[in-house]
MOPAC internal coordinates of N, CA, C and O (Angstrom, degrees):
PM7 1SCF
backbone

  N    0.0000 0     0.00 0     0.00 0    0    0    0
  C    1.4448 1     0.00 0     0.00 0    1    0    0
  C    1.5277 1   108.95 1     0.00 0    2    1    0
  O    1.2310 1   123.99 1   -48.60 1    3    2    1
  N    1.5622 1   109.95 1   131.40 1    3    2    1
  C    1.5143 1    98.43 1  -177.63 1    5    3    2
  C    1.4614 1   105.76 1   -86.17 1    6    5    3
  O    1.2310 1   120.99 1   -40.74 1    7    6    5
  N    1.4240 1   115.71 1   139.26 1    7    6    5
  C    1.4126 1   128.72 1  -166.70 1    9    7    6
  C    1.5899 1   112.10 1  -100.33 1   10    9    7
  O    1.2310 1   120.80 1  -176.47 1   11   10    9
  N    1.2367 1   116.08 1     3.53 1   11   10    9
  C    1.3996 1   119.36 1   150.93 1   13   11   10
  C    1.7509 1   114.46 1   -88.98 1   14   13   11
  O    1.2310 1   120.41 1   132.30 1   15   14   13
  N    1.0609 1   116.83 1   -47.70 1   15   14   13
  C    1.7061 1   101.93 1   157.32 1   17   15   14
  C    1.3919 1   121.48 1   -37.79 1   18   17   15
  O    1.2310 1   120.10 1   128.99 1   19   18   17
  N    1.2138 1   117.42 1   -51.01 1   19   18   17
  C    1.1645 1   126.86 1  -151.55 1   21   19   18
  C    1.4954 1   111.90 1   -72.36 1   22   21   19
  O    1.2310 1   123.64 1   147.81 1   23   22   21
  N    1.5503 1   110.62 1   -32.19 1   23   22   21
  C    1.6891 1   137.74 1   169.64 1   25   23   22
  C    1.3903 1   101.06 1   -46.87 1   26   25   23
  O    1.2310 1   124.67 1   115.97 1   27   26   25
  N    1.4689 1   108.65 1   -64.03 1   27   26   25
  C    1.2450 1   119.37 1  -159.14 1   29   27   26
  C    1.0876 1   118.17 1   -79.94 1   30   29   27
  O    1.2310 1   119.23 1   170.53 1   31   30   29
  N    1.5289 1   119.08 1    -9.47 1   31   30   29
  C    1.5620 1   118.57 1   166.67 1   33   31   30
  C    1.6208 1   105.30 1   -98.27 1   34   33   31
  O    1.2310 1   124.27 1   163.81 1   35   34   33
  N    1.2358 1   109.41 1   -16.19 1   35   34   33
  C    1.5572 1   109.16 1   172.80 1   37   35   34
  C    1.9127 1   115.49 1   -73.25 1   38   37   35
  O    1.2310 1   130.73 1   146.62 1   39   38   37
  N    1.6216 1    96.91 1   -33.38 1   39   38   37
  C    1.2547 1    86.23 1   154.19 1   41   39   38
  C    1.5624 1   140.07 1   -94.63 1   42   41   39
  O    1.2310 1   121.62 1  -172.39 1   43   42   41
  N    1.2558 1   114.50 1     7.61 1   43   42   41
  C    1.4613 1   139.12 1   169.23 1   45   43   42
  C    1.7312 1    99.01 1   -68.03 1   46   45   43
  O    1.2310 1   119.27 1   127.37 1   47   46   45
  N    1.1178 1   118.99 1   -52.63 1   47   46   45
  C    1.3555 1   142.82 1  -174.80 1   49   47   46
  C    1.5310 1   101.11 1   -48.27 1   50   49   47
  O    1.2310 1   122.76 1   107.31 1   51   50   49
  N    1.2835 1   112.32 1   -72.69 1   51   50   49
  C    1.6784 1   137.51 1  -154.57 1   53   51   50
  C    1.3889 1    88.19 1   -82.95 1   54   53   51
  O    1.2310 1   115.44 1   116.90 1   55   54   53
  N    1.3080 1   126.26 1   -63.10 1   55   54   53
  C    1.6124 1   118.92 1  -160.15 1   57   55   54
  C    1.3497 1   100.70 1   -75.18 1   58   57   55
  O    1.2310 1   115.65 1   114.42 1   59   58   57
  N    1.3688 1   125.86 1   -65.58 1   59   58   57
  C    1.2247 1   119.26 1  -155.45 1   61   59   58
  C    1.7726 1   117.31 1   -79.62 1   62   61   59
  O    1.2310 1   120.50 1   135.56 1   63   62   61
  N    1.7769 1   116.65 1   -44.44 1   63   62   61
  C    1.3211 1    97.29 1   154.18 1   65   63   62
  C    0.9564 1   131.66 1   -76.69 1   66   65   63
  O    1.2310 1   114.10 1   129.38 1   67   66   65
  N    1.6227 1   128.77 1   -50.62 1   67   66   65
  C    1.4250 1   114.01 1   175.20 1   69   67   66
  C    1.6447 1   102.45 1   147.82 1   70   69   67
  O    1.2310 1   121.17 1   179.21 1   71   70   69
  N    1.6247 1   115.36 1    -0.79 1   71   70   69
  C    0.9237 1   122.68 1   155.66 1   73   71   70
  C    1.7251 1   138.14 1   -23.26 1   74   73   71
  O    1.2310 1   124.96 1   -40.18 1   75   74   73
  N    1.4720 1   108.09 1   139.82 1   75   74   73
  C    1.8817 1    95.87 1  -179.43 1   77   75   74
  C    1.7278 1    84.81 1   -88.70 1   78   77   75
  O    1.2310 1   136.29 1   -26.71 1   79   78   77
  N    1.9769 1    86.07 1   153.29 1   79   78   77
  C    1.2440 1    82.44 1  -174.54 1   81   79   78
  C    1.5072 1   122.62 1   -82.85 1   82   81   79
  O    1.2310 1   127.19 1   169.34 1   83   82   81
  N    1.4324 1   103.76 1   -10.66 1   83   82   81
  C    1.5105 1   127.12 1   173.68 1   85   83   82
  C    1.7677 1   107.49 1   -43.78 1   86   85   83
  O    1.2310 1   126.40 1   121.61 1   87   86   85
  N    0.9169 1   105.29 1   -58.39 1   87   86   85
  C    1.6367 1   113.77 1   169.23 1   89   87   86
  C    1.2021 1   140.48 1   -42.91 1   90   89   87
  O    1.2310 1   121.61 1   144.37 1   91   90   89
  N    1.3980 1   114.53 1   -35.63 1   91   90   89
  C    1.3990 1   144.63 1   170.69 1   93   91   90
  C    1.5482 1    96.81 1   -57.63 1   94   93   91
  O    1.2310 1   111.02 1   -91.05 1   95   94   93
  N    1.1589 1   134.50 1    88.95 1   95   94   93
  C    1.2753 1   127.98 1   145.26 1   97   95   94
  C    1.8191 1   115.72 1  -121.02 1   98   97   95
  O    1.2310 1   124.29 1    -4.87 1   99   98   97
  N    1.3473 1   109.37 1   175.13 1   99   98   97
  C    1.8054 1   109.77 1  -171.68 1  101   99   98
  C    1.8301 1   107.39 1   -67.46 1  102  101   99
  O    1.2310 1   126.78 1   137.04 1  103  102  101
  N    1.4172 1   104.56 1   -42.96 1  103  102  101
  C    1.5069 1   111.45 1   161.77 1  105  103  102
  C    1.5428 1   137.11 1   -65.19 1  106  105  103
  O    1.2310 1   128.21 1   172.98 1  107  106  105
  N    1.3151 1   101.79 1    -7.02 1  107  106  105
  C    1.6019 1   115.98 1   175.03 1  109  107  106
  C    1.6596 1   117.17 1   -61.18 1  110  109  107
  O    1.2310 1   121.12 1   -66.32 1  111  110  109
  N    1.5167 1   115.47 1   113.68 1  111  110  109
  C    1.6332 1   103.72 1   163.65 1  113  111  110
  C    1.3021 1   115.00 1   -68.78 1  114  113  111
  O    1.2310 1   129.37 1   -40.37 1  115  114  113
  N    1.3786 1    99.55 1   139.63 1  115  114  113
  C    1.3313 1   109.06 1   171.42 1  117  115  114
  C    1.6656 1   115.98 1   -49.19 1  118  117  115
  O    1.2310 1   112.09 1   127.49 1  119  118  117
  N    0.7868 1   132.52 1   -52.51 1  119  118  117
  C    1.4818 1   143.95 1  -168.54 1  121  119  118
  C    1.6111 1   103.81 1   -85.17 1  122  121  119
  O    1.2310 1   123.76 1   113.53 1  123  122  121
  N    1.1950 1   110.40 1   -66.47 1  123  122  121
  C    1.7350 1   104.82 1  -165.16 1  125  123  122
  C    1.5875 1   108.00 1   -70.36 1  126  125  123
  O    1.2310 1   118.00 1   158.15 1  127  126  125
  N    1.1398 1   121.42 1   -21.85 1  127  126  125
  C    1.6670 1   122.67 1  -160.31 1  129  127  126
  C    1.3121 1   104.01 1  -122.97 1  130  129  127
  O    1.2310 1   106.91 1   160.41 1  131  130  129
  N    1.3699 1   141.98 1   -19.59 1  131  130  129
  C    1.4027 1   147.81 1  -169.48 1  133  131  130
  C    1.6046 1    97.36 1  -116.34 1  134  133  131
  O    1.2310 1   117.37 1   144.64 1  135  134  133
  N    1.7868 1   122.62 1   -35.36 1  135  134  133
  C    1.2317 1   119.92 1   169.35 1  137  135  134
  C    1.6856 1    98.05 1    79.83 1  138  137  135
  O    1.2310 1   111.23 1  -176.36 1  139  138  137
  N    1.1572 1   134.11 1     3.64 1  139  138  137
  C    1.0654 1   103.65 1   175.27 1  141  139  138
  C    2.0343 1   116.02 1   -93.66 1  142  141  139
  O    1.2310 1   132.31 1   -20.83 1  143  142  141
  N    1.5855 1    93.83 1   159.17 1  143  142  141
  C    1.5073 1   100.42 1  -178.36 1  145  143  142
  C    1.4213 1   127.27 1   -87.13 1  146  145  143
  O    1.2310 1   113.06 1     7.96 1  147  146  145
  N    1.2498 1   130.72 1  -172.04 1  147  146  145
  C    1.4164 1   110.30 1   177.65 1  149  147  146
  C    1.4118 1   103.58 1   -65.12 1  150  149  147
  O    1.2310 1   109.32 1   102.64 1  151  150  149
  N    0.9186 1   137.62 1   -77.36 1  151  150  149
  C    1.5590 1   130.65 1  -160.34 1  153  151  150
  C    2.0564 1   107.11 1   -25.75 1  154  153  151
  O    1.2310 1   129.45 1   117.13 1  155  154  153
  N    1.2462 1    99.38 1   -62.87 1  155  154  153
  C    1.3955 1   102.66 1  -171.80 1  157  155  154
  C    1.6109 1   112.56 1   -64.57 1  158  157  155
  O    1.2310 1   115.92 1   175.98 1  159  158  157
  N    1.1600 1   125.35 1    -4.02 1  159  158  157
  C    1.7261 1   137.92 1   178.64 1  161  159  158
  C    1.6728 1    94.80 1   -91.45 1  162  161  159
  O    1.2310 1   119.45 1   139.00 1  163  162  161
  N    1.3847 1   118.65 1   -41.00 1  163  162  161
  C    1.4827 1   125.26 1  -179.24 1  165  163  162
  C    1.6807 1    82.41 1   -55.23 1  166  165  163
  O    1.2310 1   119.62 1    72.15 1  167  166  165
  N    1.6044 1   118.34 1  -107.85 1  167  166  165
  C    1.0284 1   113.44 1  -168.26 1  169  167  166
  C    1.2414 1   138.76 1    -5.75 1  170  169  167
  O    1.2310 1   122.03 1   112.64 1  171  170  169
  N    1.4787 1   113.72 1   -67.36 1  171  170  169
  C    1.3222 1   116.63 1   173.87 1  173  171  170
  C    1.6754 1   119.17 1   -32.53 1  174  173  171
  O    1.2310 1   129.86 1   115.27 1  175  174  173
  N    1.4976 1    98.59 1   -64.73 1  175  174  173
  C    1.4307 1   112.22 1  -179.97 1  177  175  174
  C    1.8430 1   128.40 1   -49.57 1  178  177  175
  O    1.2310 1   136.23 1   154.06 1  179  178  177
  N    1.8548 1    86.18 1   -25.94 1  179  178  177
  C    1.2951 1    92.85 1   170.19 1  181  179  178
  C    1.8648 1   117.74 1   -71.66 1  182  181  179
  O    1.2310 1   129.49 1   146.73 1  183  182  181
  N    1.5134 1    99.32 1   -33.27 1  183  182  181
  C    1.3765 1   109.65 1  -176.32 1  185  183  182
  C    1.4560 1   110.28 1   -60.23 1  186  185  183
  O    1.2310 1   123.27 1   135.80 1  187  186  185
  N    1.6911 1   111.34 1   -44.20 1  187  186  185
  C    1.2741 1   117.45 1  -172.50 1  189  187  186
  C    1.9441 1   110.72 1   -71.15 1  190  189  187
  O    1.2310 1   131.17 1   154.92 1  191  190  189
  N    1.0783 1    96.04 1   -25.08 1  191  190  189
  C    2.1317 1   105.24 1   174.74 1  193  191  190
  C    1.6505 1    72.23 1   -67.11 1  194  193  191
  O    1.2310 1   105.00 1    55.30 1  195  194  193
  N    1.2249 1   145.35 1  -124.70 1  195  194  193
  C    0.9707 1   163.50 1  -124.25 1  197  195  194
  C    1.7760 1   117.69 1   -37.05 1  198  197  195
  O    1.2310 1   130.84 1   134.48 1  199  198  197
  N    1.5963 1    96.69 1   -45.52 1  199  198  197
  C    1.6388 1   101.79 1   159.86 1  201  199  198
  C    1.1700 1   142.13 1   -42.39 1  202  201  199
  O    1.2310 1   135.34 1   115.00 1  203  202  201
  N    1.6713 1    87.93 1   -65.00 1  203  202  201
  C    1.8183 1   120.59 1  -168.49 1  205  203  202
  C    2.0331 1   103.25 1   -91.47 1  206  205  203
  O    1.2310 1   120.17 1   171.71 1  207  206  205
  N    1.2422 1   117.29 1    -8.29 1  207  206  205
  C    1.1648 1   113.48 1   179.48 1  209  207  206
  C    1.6763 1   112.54 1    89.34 1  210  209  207
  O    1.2310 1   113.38 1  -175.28 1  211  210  209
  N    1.5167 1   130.13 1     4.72 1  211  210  209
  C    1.6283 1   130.37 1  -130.21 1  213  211  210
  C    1.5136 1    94.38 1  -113.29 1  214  213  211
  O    1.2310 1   123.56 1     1.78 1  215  214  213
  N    1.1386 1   110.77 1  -178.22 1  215  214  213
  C    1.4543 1   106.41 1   178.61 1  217  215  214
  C    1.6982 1    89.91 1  -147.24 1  218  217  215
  O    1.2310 1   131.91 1   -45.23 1  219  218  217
  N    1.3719 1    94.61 1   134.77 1  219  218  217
  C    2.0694 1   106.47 1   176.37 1  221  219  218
  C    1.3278 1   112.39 1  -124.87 1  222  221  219
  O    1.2310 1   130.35 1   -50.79 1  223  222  221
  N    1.3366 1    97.64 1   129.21 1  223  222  221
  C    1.9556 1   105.79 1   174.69 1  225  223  222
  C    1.2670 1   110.06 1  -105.33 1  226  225  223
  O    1.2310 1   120.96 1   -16.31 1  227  226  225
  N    1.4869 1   115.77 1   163.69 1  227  226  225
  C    1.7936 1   105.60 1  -160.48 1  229  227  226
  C    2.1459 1   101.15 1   -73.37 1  230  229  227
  O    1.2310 1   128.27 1   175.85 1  231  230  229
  N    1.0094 1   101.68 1    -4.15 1  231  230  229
  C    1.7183 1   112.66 1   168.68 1  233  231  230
  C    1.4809 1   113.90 1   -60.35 1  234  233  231
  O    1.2310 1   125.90 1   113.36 1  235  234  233
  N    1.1337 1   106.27 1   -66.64 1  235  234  233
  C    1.9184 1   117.67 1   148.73 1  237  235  234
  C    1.6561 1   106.20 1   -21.29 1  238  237  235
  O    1.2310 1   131.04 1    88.67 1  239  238  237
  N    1.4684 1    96.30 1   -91.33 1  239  238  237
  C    1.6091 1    99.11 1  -157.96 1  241  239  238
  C    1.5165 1   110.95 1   -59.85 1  242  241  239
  O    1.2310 1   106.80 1  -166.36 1  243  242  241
  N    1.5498 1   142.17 1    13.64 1  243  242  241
  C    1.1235 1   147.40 1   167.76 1  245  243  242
  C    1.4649 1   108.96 1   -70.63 1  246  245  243
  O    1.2310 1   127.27 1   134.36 1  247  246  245
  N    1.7165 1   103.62 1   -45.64 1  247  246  245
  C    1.5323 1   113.19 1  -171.49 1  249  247  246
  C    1.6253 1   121.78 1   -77.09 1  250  249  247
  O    1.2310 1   134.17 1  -179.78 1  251  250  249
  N    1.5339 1    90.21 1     0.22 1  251  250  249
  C    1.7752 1   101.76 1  -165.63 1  253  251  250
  C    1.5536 1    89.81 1  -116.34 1  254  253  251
  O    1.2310 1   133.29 1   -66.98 1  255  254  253
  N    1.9154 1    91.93 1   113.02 1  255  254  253
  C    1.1041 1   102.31 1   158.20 1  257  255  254
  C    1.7329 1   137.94 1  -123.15 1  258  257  255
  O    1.2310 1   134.94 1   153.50 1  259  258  257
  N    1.6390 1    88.70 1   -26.50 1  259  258  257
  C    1.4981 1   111.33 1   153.05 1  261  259  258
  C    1.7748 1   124.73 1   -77.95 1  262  261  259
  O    1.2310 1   116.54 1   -22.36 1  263  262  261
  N    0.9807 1   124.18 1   157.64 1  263  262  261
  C    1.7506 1   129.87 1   147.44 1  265  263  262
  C    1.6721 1    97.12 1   -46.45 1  266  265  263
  O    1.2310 1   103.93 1   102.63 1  267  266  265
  N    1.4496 1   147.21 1   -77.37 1  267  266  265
  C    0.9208 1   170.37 1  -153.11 1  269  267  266
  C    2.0840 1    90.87 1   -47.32 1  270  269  267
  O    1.2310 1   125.61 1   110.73 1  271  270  269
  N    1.5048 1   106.82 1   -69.27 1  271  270  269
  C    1.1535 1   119.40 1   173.89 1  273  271  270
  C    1.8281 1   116.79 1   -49.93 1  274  273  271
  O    1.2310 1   123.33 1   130.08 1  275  274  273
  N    1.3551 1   111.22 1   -49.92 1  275  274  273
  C    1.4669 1   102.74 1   148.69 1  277  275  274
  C    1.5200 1   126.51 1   -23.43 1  278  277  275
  O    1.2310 1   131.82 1   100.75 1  279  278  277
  N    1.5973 1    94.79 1   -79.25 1  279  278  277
  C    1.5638 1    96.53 1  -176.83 1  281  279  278
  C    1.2633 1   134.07 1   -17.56 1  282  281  279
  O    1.2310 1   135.71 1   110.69 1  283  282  281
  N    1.6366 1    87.20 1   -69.31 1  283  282  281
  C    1.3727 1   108.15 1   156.96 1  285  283  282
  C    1.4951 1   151.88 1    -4.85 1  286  285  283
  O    1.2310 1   138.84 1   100.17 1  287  286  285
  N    1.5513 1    81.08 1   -79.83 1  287  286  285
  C    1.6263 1    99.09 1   166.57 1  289  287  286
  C    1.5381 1   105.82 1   -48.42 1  290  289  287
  O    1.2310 1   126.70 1   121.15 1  291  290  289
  N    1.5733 1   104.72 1   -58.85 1  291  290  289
  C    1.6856 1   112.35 1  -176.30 1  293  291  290
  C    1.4302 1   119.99 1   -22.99 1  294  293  291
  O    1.2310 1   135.79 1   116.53 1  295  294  293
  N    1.4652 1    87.04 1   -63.47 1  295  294  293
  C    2.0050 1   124.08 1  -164.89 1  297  295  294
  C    1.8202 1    83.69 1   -55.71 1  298  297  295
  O    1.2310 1   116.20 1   125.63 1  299  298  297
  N    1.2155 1   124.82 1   -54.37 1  299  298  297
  C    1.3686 1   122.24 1  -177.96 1  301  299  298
  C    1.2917 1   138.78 1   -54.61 1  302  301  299
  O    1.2310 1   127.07 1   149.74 1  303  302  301
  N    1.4097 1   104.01 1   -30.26 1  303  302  301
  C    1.6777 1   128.61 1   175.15 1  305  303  302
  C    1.4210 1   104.33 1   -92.42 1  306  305  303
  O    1.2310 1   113.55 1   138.08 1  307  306  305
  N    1.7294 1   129.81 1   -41.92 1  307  306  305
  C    1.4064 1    82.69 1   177.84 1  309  307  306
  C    1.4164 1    94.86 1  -130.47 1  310  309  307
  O    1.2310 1   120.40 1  -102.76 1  311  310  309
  N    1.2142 1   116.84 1    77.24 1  311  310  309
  C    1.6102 1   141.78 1   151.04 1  313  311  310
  C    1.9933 1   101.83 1   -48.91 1  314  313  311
  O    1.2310 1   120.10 1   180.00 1  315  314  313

């Protein structure tokens, strides 16, 4: 997992929703352990299109269930 993605969505996480940063780990579900709802998963994702340059369809965000799985996707788009 590249661990400069991972920073930068950890601070996507913490700064922009509002996340503890304690929480933010690569194994974290999005939903049960980060707690956020759909609306705030919208956001994020919007932050992360906006970061990483990427584009996500709700087909994408089905497969993302970890932070880790994020990456992922990332690491995949701009390979």
């Amino acid at each position: 997992m590249n661990n400069d993605i991972f920073e930068k969505l950890k601070a996507i996480a913490v700064n922009q929703i509002g996340i503890d940063e304690d929480k933010v780990k690569p194994e974290s579900d999005i939903i049960k352990d980060l707690g956020l709802d759909s609306l705030d998963i919208v956001d994020m994702l919007m932050y992360v299109e906006e970061e990483f340059g990427v584009s996500i369809d709700d087909g994408d965000v089905a497969e993302m269930k970890t932070v880790a799985d994020v990456v992922k996707f990332i690491e995949s788009q701009t390979a």
